[in-house]
N, C-alpha and C positions, 0 to 999 in steps of 0.2 A: 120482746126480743131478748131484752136483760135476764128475764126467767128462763126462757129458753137454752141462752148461752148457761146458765147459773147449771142450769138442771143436766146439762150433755157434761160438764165439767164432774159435777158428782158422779155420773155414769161413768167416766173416764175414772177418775180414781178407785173405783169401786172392781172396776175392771184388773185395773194395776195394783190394786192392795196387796196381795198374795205378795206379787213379786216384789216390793219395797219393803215387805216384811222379812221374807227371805232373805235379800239380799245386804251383804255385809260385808262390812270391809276386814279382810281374811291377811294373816301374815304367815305367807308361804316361803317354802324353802327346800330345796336338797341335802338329802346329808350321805354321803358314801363311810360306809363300813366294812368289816371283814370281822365272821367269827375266828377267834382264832388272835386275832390282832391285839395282843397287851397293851397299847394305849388308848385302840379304841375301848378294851375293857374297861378304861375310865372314863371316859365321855358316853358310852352307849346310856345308862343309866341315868346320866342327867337330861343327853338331851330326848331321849326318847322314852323317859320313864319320868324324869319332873318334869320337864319345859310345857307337855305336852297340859298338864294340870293347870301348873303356873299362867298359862296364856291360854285362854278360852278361845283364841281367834286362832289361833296357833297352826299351820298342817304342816306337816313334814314329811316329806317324798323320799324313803327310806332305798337304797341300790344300796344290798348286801352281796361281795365281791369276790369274798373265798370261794364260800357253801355254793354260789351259786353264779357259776362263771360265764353265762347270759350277761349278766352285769357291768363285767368288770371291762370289754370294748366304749364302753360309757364314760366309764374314768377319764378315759385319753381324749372322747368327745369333747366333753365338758373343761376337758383341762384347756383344748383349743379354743371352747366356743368363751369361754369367762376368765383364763390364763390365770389357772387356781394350781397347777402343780400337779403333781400325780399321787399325792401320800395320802392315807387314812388316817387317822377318820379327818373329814372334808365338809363342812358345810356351806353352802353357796346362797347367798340371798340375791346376788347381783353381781356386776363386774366389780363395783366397787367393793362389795361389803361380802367377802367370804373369809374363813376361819379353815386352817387348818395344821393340826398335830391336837395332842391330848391339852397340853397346858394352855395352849393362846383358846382352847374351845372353852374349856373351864372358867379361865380367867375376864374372860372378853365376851362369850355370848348373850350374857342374861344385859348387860349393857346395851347389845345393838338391839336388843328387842328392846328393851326400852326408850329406844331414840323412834320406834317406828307406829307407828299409827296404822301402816298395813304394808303391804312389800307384795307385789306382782311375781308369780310362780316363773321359777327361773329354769326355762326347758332349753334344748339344744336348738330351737328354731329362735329363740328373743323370749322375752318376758310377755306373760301373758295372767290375767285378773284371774284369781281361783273361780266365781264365778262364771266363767267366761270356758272354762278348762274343761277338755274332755280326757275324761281319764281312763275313756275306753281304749284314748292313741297314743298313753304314754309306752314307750321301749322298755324292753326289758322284761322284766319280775319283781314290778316296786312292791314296797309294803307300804303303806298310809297312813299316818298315825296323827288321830286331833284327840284332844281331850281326856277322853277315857276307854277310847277303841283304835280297832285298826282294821283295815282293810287290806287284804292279801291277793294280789295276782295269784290265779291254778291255770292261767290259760287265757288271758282275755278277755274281750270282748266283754256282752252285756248291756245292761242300760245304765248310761251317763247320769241320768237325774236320779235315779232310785240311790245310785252310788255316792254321791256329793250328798245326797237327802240323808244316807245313814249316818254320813260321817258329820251333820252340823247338827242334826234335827233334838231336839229335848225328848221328843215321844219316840223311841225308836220300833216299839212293835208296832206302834202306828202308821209309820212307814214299810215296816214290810208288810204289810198286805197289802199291799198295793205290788206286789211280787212273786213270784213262786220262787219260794223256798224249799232247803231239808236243813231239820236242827239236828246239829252234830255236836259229838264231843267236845268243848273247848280245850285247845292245844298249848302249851305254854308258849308264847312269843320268843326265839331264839335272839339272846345279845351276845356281845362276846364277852365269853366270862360266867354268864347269867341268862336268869329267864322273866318274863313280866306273864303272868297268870291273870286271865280273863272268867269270867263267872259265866259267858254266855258265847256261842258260836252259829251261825249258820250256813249252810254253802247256798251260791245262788251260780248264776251265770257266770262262770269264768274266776268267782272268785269267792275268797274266804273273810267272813264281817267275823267279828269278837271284839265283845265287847262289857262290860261291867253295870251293873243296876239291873233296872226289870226283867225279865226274858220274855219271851214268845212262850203260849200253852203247847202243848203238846210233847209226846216223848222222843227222847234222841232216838231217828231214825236211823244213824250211820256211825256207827263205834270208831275211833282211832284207836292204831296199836299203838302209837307213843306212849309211854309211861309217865304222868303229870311229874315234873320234876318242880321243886318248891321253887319259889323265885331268890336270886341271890348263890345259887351252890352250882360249885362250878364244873362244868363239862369238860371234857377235854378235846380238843380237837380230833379229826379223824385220823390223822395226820401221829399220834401220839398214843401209843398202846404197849403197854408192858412188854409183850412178847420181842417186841423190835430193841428197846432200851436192855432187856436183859441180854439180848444175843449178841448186841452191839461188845455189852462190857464182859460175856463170856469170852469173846473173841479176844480180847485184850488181853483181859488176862493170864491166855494161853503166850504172849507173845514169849520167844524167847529169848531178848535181851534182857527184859524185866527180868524172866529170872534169873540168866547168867548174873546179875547186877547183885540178887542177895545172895548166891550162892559167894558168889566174892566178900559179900560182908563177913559173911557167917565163917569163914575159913581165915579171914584177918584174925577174928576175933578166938576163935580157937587156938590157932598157931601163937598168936599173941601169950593165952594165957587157959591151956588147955586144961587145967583142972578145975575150974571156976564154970561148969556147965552150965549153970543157971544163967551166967553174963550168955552165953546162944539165946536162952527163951526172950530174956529181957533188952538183947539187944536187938533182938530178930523182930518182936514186935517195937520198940524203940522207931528202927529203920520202917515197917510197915504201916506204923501212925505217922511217920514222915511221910512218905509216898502218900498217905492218903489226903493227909490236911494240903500237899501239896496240889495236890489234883483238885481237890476238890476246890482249891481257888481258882486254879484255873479254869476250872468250867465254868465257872460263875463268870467270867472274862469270855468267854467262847461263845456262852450265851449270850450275854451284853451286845456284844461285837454282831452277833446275827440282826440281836434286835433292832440294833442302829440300822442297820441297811434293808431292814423290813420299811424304813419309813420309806422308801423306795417301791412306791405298790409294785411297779414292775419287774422288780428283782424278789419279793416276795410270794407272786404268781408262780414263779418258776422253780422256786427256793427247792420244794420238797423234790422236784424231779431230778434240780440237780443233785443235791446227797444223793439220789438214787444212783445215777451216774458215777458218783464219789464211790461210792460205796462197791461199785463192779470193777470199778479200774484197779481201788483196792485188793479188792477181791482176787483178781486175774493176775496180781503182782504177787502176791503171794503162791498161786498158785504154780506161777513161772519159779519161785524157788523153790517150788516141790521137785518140779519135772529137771531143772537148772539148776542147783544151789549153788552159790554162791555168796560167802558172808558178809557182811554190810548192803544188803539190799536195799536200794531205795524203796522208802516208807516203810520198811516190814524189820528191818534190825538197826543196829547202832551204828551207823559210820563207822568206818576203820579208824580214819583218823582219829576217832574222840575215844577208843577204847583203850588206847595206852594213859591214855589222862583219868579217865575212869579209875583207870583198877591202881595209878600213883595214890588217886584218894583215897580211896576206899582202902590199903593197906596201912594206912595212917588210923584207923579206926582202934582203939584199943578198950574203949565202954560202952554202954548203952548210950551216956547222953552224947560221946562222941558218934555213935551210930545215928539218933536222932538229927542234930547237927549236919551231918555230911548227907544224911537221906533228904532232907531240905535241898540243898545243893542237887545232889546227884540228880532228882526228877527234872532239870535242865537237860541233862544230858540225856533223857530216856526221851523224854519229846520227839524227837525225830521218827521214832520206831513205834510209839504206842499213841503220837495223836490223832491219828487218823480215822478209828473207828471213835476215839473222842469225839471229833469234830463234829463228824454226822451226827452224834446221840445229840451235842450240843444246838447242833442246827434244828433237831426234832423239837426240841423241849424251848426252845426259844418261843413260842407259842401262846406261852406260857408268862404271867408276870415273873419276875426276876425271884422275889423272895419265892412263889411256889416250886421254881424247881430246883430249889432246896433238899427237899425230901429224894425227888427223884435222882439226882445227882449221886446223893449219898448210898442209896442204893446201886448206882453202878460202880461207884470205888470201892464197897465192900464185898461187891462180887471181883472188881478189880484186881483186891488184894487178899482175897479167899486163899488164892494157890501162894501168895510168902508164908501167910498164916501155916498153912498144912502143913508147907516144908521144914518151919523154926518147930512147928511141936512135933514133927518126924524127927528129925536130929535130935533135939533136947530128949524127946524120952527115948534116945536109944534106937529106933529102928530102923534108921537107917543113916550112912555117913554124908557129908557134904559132898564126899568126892562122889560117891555115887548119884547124889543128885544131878549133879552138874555132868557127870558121863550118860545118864538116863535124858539129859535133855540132848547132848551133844547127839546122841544116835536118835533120837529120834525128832530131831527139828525137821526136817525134811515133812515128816505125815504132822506136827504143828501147823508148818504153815497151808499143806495143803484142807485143813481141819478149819483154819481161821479161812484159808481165798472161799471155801466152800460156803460156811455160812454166810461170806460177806457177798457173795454173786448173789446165790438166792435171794437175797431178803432186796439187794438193792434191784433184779429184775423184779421181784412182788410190789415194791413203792413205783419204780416207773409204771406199770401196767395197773396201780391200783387196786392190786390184791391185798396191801393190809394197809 
C-alpha cells in the first residue's frame, strides 16, 4: 500500500512538473505615459528601458495616453479604482504603493522594487497574480514589456498561454512554434522623447512580439514603412511642425504696435541728433536685441507655465484643441479690425491708455545703449498686442523639454524681429524716411490685421480638425 501511495505521488508530480517550473513569482505593475510629455521623457527610459533588465521578474503593463487616446478613459479609471491622481507619468503597483510625476518615479522606484519579492498585477477589477492573468481581457492598447521584449496590442484577442509564454520563456523560437506566425520588420518601440530598438519582430493574433537575441528562421514576410529611428534622438510630437511655429511668429511680426513702437524710437533718436546716422543702425538694432532677449525670456516662462499644468493629464488632453480655439478667436479679432478699425483693439494693438506712457519713454531715448535700456522696458508694454500668437507657439513647443525649445524659440523672435531689422537698415542707408514708415504702416493696418486674423483662423481650424 506504502509503494502504491509512494508511486501515485511521483505520478502526480511528474504531472505537475511543467507547471511549478513555470510558475513564478512575477512583480507586476502599471505605468501610464504620454508621447509628447517632458517628464515622462525622464522616467520612460528608466523605467521601461532599465527596470525591465534590472529585474528579471519584472512586467510592466505599458497605457500610452497621447498617441493613443483608447487609453487615456483608463487614467480617470484607475485614478478612482487605486486614488493615484490623474498626472503622468503614473506607476501603480497597489493602493498602497504607486509613484507618480518624473522626480518621486526616479527617486523612489528602484526602492520599492526592492522591498518586493513579487506584487499582484494591478487591473481596474482588484489585483490579480500575473500567472493567473489574461491578457487577452486587458482594456485598451497595452504595451508589455519584461526583460528584453515587448508585447504590443494591434487588436486583441489571441492565445493567453502562447502570450505570457513569449514574454517569461528563455527559448523564444521555441515557443513560437507552437503558433502561427509572420516575421515582420522590427519597429523602434516609441518613448517620449526616444525609441528602444529590438533585433527581432513577429505579428501573430491581435498582436505585436519584439524582441532581442535569437530570431525565428525564415525572411521578413511583411515590410513596415516606419523609418528605424536610432534609440535616444528625439522625435517631435505631432502636435509640433515648423510650418505652424513659423506662421505663428510671421503673424507677429506683422503686428502694428510693434512697429509703431520702433518707428518712435528711431525718430527720438534722429530728431535728437540728426547728423550722427550711424546712432539709427546702432540704435535700431540696440532697441531689436532688446525686444529679442526680452521675448525670448519670456517664452521660456510661457513654456514652463504650460508645462506645469500638463502635469494635469486632463488639461493636457485638451491643451492642443484649445490653442486651436485660441488661435481663431484671435484670428476673428483681428479680422473684425479689418472690417471695424478701431485703435487699441483688444489683443491685436496697444491699449490707448499705455500709449501716451510709451512714446514719454521712448522720447527720452538719445543713444543706442539708451535704446537698449528702454527696449528692455518697453517689451512690457507690447505684451498686450503681440502675446497672443506667442502664447499658442508657446503652448505648441511646451511638448517639448524646457532646454530644447530653446532653438525653436529663437527662431520665432528672429522671424519676430526680421521687419525692425529691415526697417533700421531702410532708414540708415537712405531709402526711405521714418515718417514714411510709420505713414506706410498707418494706411495700411487695416489689410495687417486682416493678413495676421487670416493666417491665425486657418491654421487654428487645421489644429482643431487635425489637419496639421
Amino acid at each position: 500500500m506504502r509503494k502504491l501511495n509512494l508511486v501515485m505521488y511521483f505520478v502526480l508530480v511528474l504531472l505537475f512538473l511543467p507547471t511549478f517550473v513555470e510558475s513564478k513569482n512575477y512583480i507586476c505593475s502599471v505605468y501610464f505615459t504620454g508621447i509628447g510629455c517632458p517628464h515622462c521623457a525622464k522616467t520612460d527610459p528608466v523605467v521601461l528601458g532599465e527596470l525591465p533588465q534590472e529585474y528579471p521578474n519584472l512586467i510592466i503593463i505599458e497605457y500610452e495616453i497621447y498617441q493613443q487616446p483608447e487609453n487615456a478613459p483608463l487614467l480617470y479609471s484607475y485614478s478612482s479604482r487605486y486614488d493615484t491622481g490623474m498626472g503622468v507619468p503614473l506607476i501603480i503597483f497597489n493602493e498602497e504603493k504607486h509613484i507618480i510625476g518624473d522626480m518621486p518615479i526616479l527617486r523612489n522606484v528602484r526602492n520599492t522594487l526592492n522591498e518586493m519579492d513579487s506584487n499582484e498585477c494591478p487591473l481596474l477589477d482588484g489585483l490579480i497574480d500575473f500567472n493567473e492573468l489574461d491578457l487577452t481581457s486587458l482594456p485598451g492598447k497595452p504595451k508589455i514589456w519584461a526583460k528584453d521584449r515587448i508585447l504590443i496590442s494591434s487588436g486583441g484577442g489571441g492565445r493567453n498561454e502562447i502570450l505570457k509564454e513569449l514574454l517569461t520563456t528563455s527559448d523564444i523560437p521555441a515557443a513560437l512554434e507552437k503558433v502561427n506566425y509572420t516575421i515582420i520588420e522590427p519597429e523602434p518601440a516609441p518613448l517620449s522623447g526616444s525609441y528602444i530598438n529590438f533585433d527581432n519582430a513577429v505579428e501573430l493574433d491581435g498582436w505585436i512580439f519584439e524582441w532581442n537575441g535569437k530570431g525565428v528562421e525564415g525572411k521578413v514576410i511583411k515590410n513596415r514603412t516606419e523609418e528605424k529611428i536610432p534609440t535616444g534622438e528625439v522625435v517631435l510630437p505631432k502636435e509640433l511642425t515648423l510650418p505652424k511655429i513659423v506662421s505663428l511668429a510671421a503673424v507677429d511680426s506683422i503686428n502694428p504696435c510693434a512697429l509703431a513702437v520702433l518707428t518712435l524710437m528711431l525718430i527720438a533718436i534722429i530728431t535728437y541728433n540728426p547728423k550722427k546716422r550711424h546712432n539709427v543702425l546702432l540704435a535700431g538694432f540696440a532697441f531689436t536685441l532688446a525686444v529679442f532677449v526680452g521675448y525670448l525670456i519670456y517664452g521660456l516662462v510661457i513654456v514652463k507655465f504650460f508645462q506645469l499644468i500638463q502635469t494635469l493629464t486632463s488639461i493636457r488632453l485638451l491643451l492642443y484643441k484649445i490653442l486651436g480655439v485660441a488661435a481663431i478667436i484671435l484670428g476673428l479679432l483681428n479680422i473684425k479690425d479689418f472690417i471695424k478699425y478701431k485703435p487699441g483693439g483688444f489683443l491685436t494693438e496697444m491699449p490707448l491708455s499705455l500709449r501716451p506712457k510709451v512714446k514719454k519713454i521712448i522720447s527720452g531715448i538719445t543713444s543706442p545703449k539708451g535704446a537698449f535700456t528702454v527696449g528692455i522696458f518697453i517689451t512690457i508694454f507690447l505684451l498686450p498686442c503681440t502675446i497672443g500668437p506667442y502664447v499658442i507657439a508657446g503652448g505648441i513647443l511646451s511638448a517639448l523639454e524646457l532646454v530644447k525649445t530653446i532653438p525653436w524659440l529663437i527662431l520665432y523672435n528672429i522671424i519676430f524681429v526680421s521687419p525692425m531689422i529691415a526697417i533700421t537698415l531702410l532708414v540708415y542707408g537712405g531709402f526711405t524716411r521714418v515718417e514714411n514708415v510709420s505713414g506706410w504702416k498707418d494706411k495700411n493696418i487695416r489689410k495687417l490685421h486682416l493678413t495676421a486674423g487670416s493666417i491665425l483662423t486657418l491654421l487654428g481650424v487645421a489644429m482643431i480638425l487635425g489637419l496639421v
